[in-house]
ZAMARGU-4260 file (C-alpha; in steps of 0.2 Angstrom, whole numbers, plus 5000, padded with zeros to 4 digits):
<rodrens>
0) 5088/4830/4944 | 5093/4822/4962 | 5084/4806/4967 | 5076/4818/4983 | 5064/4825/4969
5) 5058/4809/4962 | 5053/4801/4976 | 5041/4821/4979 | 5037/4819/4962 | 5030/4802/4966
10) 5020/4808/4981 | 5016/4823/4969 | 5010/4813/4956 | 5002/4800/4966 | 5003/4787/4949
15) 5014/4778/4941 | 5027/4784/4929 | 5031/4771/4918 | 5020/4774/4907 | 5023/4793/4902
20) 5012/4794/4887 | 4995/4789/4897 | 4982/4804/4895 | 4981/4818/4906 | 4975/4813/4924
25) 4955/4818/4921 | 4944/4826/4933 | 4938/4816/4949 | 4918/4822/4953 | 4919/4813/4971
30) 4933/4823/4979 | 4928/4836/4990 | 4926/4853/4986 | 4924/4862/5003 | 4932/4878/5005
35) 4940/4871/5022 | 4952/4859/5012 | 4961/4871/5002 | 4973/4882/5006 | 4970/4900/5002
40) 4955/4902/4988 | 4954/4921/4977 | 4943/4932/4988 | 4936/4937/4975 | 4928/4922/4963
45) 4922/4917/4980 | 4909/4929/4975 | 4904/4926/4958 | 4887/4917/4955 | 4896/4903/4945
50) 4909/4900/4958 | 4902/4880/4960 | 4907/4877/4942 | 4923/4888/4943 | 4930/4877/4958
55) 4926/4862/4947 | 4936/4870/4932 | 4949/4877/4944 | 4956/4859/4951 | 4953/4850/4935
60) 4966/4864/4927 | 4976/4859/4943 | 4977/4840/4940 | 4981/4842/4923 | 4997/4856/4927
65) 5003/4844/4943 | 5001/4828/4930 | 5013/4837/4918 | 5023/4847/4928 | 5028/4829/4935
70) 5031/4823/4918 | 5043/4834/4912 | 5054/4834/4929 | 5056/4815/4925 | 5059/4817/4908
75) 5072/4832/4911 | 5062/4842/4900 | 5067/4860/4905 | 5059/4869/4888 | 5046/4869/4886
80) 5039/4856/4897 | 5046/4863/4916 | 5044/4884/4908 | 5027/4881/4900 | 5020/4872/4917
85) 5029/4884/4927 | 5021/4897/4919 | 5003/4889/4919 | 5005/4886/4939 | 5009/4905/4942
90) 4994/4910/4929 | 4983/4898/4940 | 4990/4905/4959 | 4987/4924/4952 | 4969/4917/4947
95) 4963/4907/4959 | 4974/4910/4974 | 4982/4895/4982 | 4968/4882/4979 | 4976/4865/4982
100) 4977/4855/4996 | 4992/4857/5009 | 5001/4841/5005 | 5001/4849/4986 | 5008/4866/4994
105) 5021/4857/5002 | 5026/4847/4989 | 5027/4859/4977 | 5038/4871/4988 | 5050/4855/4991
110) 5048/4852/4970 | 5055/4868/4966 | 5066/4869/4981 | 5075/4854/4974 | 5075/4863/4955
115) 5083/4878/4962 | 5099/4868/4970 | 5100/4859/4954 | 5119/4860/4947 | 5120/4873/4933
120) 5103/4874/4929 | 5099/4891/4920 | 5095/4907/4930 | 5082/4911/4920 | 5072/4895/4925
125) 5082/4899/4945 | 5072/4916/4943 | 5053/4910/4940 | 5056/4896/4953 | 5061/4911/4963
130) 5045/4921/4958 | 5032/4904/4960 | 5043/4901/4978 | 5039/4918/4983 | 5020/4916/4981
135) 5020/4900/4989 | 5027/4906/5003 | 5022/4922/5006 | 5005/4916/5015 | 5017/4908/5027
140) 5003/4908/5042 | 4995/4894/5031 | 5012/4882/5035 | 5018/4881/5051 | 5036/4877/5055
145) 5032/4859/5060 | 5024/4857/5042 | 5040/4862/5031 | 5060/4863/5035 | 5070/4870/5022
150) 5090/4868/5022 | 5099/4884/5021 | 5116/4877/5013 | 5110/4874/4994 | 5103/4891/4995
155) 5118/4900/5000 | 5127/4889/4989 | 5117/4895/4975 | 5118/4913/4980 | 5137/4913/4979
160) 5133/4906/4961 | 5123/4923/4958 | 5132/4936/4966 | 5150/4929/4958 | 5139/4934/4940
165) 5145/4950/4934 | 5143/4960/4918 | 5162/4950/4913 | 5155/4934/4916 | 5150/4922/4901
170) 5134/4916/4909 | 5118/4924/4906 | 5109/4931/4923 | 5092/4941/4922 | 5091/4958/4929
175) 5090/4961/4947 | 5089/4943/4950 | 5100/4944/4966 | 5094/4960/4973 | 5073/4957/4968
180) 5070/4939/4966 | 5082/4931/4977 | 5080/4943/4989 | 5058/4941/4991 | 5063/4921/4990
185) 5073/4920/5005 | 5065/4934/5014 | 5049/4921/5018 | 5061/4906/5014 | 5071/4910/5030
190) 5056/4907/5042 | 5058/4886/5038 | 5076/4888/5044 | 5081/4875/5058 | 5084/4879/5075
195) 5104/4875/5071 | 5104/4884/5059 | 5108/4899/5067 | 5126/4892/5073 | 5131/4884/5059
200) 5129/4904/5050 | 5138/4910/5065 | 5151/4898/5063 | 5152/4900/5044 | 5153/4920/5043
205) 5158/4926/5061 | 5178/4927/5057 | 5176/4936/5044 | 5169/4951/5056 | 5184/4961/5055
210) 5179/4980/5058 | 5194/4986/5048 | 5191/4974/5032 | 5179/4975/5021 | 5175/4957/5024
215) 5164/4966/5038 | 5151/4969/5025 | 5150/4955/5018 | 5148/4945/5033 | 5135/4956/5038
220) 5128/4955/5020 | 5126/4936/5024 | 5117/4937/5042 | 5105/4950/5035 | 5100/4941/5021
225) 5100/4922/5030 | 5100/4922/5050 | 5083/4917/5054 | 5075/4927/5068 | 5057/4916/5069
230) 5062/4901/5077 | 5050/4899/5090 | 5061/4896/5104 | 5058/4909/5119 | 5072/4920/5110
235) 5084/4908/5116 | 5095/4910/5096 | 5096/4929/5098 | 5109/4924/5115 | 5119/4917/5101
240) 5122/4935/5093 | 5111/4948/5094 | 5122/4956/5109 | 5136/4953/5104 | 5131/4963/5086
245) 5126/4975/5097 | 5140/4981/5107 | 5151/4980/5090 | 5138/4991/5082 | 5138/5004/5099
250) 5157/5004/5099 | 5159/5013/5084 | 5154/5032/5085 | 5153/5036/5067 | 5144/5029/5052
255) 5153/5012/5045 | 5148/5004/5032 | 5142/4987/5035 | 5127/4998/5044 | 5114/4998/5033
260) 5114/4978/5035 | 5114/4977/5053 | 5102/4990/5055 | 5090/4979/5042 | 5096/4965/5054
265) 5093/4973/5071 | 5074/4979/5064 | 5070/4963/5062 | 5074/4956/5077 | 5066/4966/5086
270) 5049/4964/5075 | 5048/4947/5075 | 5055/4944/5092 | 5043/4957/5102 | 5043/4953/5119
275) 5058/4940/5119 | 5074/4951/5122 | 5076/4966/5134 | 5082/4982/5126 | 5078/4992/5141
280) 5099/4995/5143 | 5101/4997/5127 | 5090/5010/5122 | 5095/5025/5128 | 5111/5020/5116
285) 5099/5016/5102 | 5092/5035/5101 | 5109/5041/5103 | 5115/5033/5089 | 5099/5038/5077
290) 5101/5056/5083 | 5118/5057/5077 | 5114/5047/5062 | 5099/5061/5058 | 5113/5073/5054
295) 5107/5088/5063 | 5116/5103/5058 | 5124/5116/5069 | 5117/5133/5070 | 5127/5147/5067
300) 5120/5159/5082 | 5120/5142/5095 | 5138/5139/5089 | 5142/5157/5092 | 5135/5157/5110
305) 5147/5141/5115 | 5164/5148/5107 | 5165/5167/5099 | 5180/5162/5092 | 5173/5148/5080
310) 5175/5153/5062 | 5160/5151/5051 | 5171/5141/5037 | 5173/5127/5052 | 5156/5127/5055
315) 5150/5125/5038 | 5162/5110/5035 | 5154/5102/5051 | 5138/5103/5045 | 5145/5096/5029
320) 5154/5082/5038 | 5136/5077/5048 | 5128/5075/5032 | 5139/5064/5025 | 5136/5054/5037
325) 5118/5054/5039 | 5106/5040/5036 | 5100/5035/5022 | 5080/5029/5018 | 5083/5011/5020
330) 5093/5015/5036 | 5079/5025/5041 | 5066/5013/5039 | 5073/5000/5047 | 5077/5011/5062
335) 5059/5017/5064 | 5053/5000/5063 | 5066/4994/5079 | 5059/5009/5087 | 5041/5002/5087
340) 5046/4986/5090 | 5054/4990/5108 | 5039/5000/5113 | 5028/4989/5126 | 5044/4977/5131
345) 5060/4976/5140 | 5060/4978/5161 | 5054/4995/5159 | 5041/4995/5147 | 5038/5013/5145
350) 5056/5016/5144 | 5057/5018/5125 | 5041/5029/5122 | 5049/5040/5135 | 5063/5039/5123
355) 5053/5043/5106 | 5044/5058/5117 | 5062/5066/5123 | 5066/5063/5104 | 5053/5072/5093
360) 5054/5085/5107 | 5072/5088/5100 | 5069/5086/5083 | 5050/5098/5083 | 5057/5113/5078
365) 5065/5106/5061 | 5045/5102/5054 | 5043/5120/5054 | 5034/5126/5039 | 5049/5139/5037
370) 5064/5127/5037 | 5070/5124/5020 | 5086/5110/5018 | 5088/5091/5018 | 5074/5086/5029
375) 5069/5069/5020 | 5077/5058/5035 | 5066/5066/5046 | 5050/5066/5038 | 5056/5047/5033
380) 5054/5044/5050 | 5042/5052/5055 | 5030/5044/5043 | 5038/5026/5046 | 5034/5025/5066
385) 5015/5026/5064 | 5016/5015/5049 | 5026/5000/5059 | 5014/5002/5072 | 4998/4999/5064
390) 5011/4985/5054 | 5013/4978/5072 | 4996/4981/5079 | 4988/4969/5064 | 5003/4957/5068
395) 4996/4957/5084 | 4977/4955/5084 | 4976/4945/5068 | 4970/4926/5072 | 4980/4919/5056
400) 4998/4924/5063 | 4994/4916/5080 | 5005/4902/5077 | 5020/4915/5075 | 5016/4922/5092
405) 5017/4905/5103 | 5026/4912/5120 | 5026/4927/5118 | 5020/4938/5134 | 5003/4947/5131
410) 5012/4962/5142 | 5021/4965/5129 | 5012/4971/5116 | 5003/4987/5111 | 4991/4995/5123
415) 4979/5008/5119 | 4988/5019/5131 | 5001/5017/5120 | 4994/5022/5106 | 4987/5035/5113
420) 5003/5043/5121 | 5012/5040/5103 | 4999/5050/5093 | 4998/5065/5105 | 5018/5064/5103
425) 5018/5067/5087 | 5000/5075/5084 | 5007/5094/5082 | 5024/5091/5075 | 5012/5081/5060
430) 5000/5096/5059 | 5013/5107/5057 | 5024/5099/5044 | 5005/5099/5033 | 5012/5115/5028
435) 5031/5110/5023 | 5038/5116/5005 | 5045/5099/5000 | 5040/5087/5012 | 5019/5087/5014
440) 5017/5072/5006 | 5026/5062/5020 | 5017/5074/5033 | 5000/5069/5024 | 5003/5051/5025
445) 5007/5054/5045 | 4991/5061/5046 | 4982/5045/5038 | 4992/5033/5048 | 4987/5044/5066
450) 4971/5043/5060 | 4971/5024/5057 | 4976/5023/5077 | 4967/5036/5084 | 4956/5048/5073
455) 4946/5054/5089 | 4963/5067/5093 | 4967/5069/5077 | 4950/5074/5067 | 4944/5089/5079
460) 4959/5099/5076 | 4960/5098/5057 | 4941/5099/5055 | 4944/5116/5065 | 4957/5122/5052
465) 4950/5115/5038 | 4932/5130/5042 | 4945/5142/5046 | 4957/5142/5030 | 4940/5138/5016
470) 4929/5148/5024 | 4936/5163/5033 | 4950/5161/5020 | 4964/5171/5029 | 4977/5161/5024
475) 4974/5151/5006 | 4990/5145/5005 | 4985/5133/5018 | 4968/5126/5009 | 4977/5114/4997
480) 4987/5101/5011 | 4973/5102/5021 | 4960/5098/5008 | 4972/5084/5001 | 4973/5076/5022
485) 4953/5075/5017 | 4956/5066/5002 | 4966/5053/5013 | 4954/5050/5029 | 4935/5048/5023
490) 4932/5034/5031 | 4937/5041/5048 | 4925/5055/5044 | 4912/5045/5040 | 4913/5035/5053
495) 4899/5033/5068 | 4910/5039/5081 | 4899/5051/5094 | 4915/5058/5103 | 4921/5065/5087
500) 4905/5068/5079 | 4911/5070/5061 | 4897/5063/5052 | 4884/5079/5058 | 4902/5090/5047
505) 4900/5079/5031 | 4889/5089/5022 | 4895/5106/5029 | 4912/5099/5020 | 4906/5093/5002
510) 4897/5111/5002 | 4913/5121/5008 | 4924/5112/4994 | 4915/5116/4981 | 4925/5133/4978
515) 4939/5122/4975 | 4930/5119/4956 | 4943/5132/4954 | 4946/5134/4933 | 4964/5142/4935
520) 4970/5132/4950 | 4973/5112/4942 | 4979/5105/4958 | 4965/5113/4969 | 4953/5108/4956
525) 4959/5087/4955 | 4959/5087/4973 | 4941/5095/4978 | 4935/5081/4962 | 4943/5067/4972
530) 4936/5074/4992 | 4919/5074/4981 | 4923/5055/4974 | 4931/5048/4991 | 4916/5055/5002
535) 4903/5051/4990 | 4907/5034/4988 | 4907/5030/5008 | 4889/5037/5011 | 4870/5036/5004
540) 4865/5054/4997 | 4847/5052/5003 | 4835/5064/5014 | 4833/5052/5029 | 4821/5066/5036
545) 4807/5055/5033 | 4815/5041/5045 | 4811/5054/5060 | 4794/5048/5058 | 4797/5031/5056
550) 4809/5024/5067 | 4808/5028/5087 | 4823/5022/5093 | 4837/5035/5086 | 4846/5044/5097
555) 4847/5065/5098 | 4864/5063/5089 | 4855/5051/5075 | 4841/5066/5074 | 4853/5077/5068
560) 4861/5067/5058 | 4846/5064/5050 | 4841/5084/5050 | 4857/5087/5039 | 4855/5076/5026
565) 4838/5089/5023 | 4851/5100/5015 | 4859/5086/5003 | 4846/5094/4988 | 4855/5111/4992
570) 4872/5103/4990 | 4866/5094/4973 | 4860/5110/4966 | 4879/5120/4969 | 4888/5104/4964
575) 4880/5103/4946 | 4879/5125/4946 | 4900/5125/4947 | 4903/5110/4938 | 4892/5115/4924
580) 4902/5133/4922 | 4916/5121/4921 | 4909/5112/4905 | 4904/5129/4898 | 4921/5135/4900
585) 4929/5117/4889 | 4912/5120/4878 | 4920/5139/4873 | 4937/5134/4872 | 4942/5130/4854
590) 4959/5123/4859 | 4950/5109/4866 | 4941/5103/4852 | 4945/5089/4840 | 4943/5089/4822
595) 4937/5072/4810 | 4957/5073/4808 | 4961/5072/4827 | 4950/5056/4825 | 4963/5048/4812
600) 4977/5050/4824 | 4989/5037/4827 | 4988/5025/4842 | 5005/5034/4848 | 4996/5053/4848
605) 4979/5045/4856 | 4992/5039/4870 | 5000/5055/4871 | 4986/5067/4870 | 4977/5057/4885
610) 4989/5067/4898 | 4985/5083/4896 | 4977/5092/4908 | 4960/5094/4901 | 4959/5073/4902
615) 4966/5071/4920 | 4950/5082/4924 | 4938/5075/4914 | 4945/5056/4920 | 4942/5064/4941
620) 4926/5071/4934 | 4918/5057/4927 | 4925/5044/4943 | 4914/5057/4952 | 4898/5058/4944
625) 4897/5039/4942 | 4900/5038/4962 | 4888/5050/4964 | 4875/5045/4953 | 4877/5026/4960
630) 4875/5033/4978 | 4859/5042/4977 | 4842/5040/4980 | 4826/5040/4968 | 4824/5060/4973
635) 4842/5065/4974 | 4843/5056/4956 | 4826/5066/4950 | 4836/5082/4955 | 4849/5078/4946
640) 4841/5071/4930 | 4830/5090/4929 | 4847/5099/4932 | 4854/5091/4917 | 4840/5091/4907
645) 4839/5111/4910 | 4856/5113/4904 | 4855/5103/4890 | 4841/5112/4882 | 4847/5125/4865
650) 4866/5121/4871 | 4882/5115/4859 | 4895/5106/4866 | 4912/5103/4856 | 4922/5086/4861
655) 4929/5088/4876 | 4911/5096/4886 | 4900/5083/4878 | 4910/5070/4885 | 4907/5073/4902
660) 4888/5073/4897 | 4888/5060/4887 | 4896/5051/4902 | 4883/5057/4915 | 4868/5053/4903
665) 4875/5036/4903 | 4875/5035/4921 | 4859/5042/4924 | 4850/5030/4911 | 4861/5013/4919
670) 4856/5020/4938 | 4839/5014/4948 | 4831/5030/4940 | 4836/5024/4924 | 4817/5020/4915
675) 4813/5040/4920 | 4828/5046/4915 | 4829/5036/4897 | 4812/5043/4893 | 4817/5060/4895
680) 4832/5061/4888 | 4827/5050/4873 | 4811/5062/4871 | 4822/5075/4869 | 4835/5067/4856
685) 4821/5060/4847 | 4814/5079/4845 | 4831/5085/4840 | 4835/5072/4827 | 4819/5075/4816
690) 4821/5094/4819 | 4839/5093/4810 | 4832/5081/4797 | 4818/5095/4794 | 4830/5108/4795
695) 4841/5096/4781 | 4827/5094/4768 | 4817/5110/4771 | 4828/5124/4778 | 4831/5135/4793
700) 4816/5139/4800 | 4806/5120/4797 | 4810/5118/4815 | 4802/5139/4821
</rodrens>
């Protein structure tokens, strides 16, 4: 080990280390233990009711892993002192989050730092200092740039080291160590860069930017991986480069390929450099380029129209020739994130959501529900934009990043009329690509993001299509991507929002889903279960009626609120009605049952078993009638403990049905009803067992 990581150890350490077999440095009771001095604590044991003695355990486990994480640096101990301790420090972060003081979380970055760059250590150590690295870095709006520097010529150096390993090479390398762990390390490592360290990369890879040589890539390879682009400087490092990387990369018409890492370059540039550079001249090049990089294919009949004489074989090996040139997902990505980042910035600030509008306007008519082919890049960006916008709008607004946004112009970033021009933009292309073959999944998570931003223009039209495809059910095919965007929005329908008054449709939902419990349709029928769980479980199913009465202050839209939830018995009673057809339907079927030999199985056929059909239901079922039973009030719960009781009565369930009672029993018994509902069902077990002990011992008809 180098000299620099003694003199951190000492620091680290605070003691003194010539004696290296004292005891383990003990627990001090006088240091303080408010919150405010540690770095990041676990959101959630902030919350347990022993969280006083847990921080007291939690920094006494801390002394004693910095104590001998410090004695076997100085006594070289790689195994097992530096692994074992390595280890224990990760266990601790995952536990407890980073609770240490920020000197500790500087000195153990520059610890591992130092063990990282060490000459020929072992890759497998390299590779959990990479992981630990990683998580001490990742929070990096707890360390300012003033608070850490990190040198960027041992880390390349040891990244040469790594990508020279192959599978022909004698030294041992853990998988994906270059392309995972290295690759997260120096993605939050490259934020501690200095200022000059921008021209001592340019000077170190730019001649090898030959566009003919595939020393292009890998120069390229370099900047995307270590060229720092948050340096706080007023954008004065991207002059260095950033346009002269762009005129290379607008010079060339086709796809090259060193592109993928100056895309990933470009995008994040522009996202962490909002408001610092003006692409208002480059734009219009920008959209260009993604067009011809979508691969649009050429129509045979618009092909026809510009020359007669074109033969169809020519055409088809265009169309060929564009998608092999297309973009790929990464490519994609990155270019949908550069898109949002030049919204809002630039002399002309509207210049690039002008762009995105002329853009989407070309590419509507491929999100038809009727085109079938490769449309993957489309729907990859269509999903990525909103995504990187509410990604950018949290950067933003955020208190904990304000550090990262010293300088910038306020202009510049994202206005609500922005928002609002973006999601109308794309508003009908999304509701029409619910309905695609292959791509709804992307389209559905579209929907969720446009929601996130805007829900008040997105929520009216779907409600409107959601009562005319379950209710007046003229077109069934369209009832499962529309149920399943209702899966992915119920908060934004739950929401108390008056202009879109989607609370006073709640109800009116749950009861018009309830067809869904479909016995022949398994898609239909997990989706309805998990509307039922997601709605369920963001509202209280009570009869607020009473609070007409009571409280005078409600407003006429609060009054009908109210007035609805009169209904929610109504509801209670169809719910239980389908689903107990359902559990009559398992109860009948024999090929569901499990004999005292099905018992005995194998852990290997318990595993196996647990994915068939008839378990995924039950699983969604269950999940439901626990949120349900843990959302309802003492009457809703009276309801539902009669119901069951009712079906219960003279009935025989095999396995699979008395599972899903047994389950909901348990759930009524544990829930605020519980003493009521124990009394009942436990009169009635009682009543059964001694009529089968009666009809043991004296036949039959003991029981008549």
């Amino acid at each position: 080990m180098s000299e620099k990581i003694y003199s951190t150890l000492s620091d680290f350490q605070s003691g003194d280390f010539e004696n290296l077999d004292r005891p383990v440095v003990k627990y001090n009771e006088s240091i303080d233990l408010d919150l405010k001095n540690f770095q990041y604590v676990n959101q959630f044991i902030k919350h347990l009711p022993y969280f006083d003695k847990t921080k007291k355990n939690a920094l006494q486990e801390f002394v004693e892993i910095k104590s001998n994480l410090a004695k076997a640096l100085i006594l070289n101990e790689l195994r097992p002192g530096l692994v074992h301790w390595t280890s224990r420090l990760q266990t601790y972060i995952n536990e407890f989050g980073l609770f240490f003081t920020k000197d500790d979380h500087i000195k153990l970055i520059k610890i591992y730092l130092q063990v990282i760059v060490t000459p020929q250590i072992d890759l497998v150590l390299v590779e959990m200092s990479f992981s630990l690295l990683t998580e001490l870095l990742k929070k990096y709006f707890l360390l300012k740039r003033d608070d850490l520097r990190i040198d960027w010529r041992p880390l390349y150096t040891l990244f040469r080291r790594i990508h020279k390993i192959d599978e022909k090479s004698a030294v041992f390398a853990p998988d994906n160590i270059e392309q995972i762990s290295f690759l997260n390390f120096i993605s939050f490592a490259r934020i501690y860069f200095d200022e000059s360290s921008v021209s001592e990369m340019l000077e170190e890879w730019r001649p090898l930017m030959c566009p003919f040589d595939m020393s292009m890539n890998y120069a390229f390879d370099r900047f995307s991986l270590f060229l720092p682009t948050i340096l706080l400087d007023q954008g004065h490092s991207l002059n260095f480069w950033l346009r002269e990387f762009l005129d290379l990369w607008l010079n060339f018409s086709g796809k090259v390929y060193w592109e993928t890492n100056i895309l990933s370059l470009f995008s994040r540039a522009a996202k962490d450099c909002v408001g610092l550079f003006d692409w208002t001249c480059y734009i219009p090049y920008i959209f260009s380029k993604l067009l011809r990089g979508l691969g649009l294919t050429m129509v045979n009949s618009i092909t026809l129209n510009i020359d007669d004489n074109t033969p169809k074989n020519s055409i088809n090996l265009i169309n060929g020739f564009l998608n092999t040139f297309s973009y790929s997902d990464i490519e994609i990505d990155s270019i949908g994130l550069w898109i949002v980042s030049m919204i809002g910035t630039g002399s002309d600030r509207n210049s690039c959501m002008q762009h995105i509008k002329k853009l989407f306007h070309i590419l509507r008519s491929y999100y038809y529900p009727s085109n079938d082919g490769q449309l993957d890049n489309f729907f990859s960006l269509l999903q990525r934009i909103p995504e990187a916008l509410i990604e950018r709008i949290r950067f933003e607004k955020l208190k904990k990043y304000e550090w990262l946004r010293e300088g910038r112009d306020t202009e510049s970033f994202i206005q609500p009329s922005d928002i609002e021009e973006l999601v109308l933009c794309l508003k009908d292309i999304v509701l029409k690509g619910l309905f695609s073959k292959n791509n709804f999944n992307d389209a559905i998570k579209t929907f969720q993001y446009l929601c996130f931003l805007r829900a008040d223009l997105m929520l009216p039209t779907l409600i409107d299509q959601v009562y005319e495809s379950f209710e007046i059910n003229v077109q069934p095919h369209r009832y499962t991507p529309l149920l399943a965007c209702l899966v992915s929005v119920p908060r934004e329908l739950v929401s108390y929002d008056q202009s879109v008054d989607t609370q006073k449709h709640v109800l009116h939902l749950l009861i018009s889903v309830l067809p869904g419990i479909d016995l022949n349709d398994l898609n239909k029928l997990i989706l309805t279960f998990q509307f039922l769980t997601n709605m369920l479980s963001h509202i209280i199913v009570c009869d607020c009626t009473p609070a007409l009465k009571i409280r005078g202050d409600l407003t006429d839209y609060d009054k009908d609120v109210c007035l609805m939830t009169a209904n929610f018995v109504d509801f209670i009673h169809s719910l239980f009605s389908r689903l107990f057809t359902f559990i009559d339907h398992l109860a009948s079927d024999n090929s569901v049952d499990v004999s005292d030999t099905a018992h005995q199985a194998s852990y290997y056929s318990r595993v196996s078993s647990a994915l068939t059909d008839e378990n995924v239901t039950q699983v969604h079922i269950v999940q439901m009638l626990n949120v349900l039973v843990n959302q309802s009030s003492s009457l809703i719960l009276k309801v539902i403990v009669d119901k069951t009781f009712n079906y219960l009565n003279g009935r025989v369930f095999n396995a699979k049905s008395g599972e899903i009672i047994v389950y909901l029993i348990g759930s009524l018994v544990s829930s605020s009803y519980g003493r009521k509902a124990f009394e009942k069902f436990f009169q009635y077990l009682y009543e059964n067992m001694v009529c089968l002990l009666k009809i043991k011992n004296y036949g039959e008809d003991a029981c008549v």
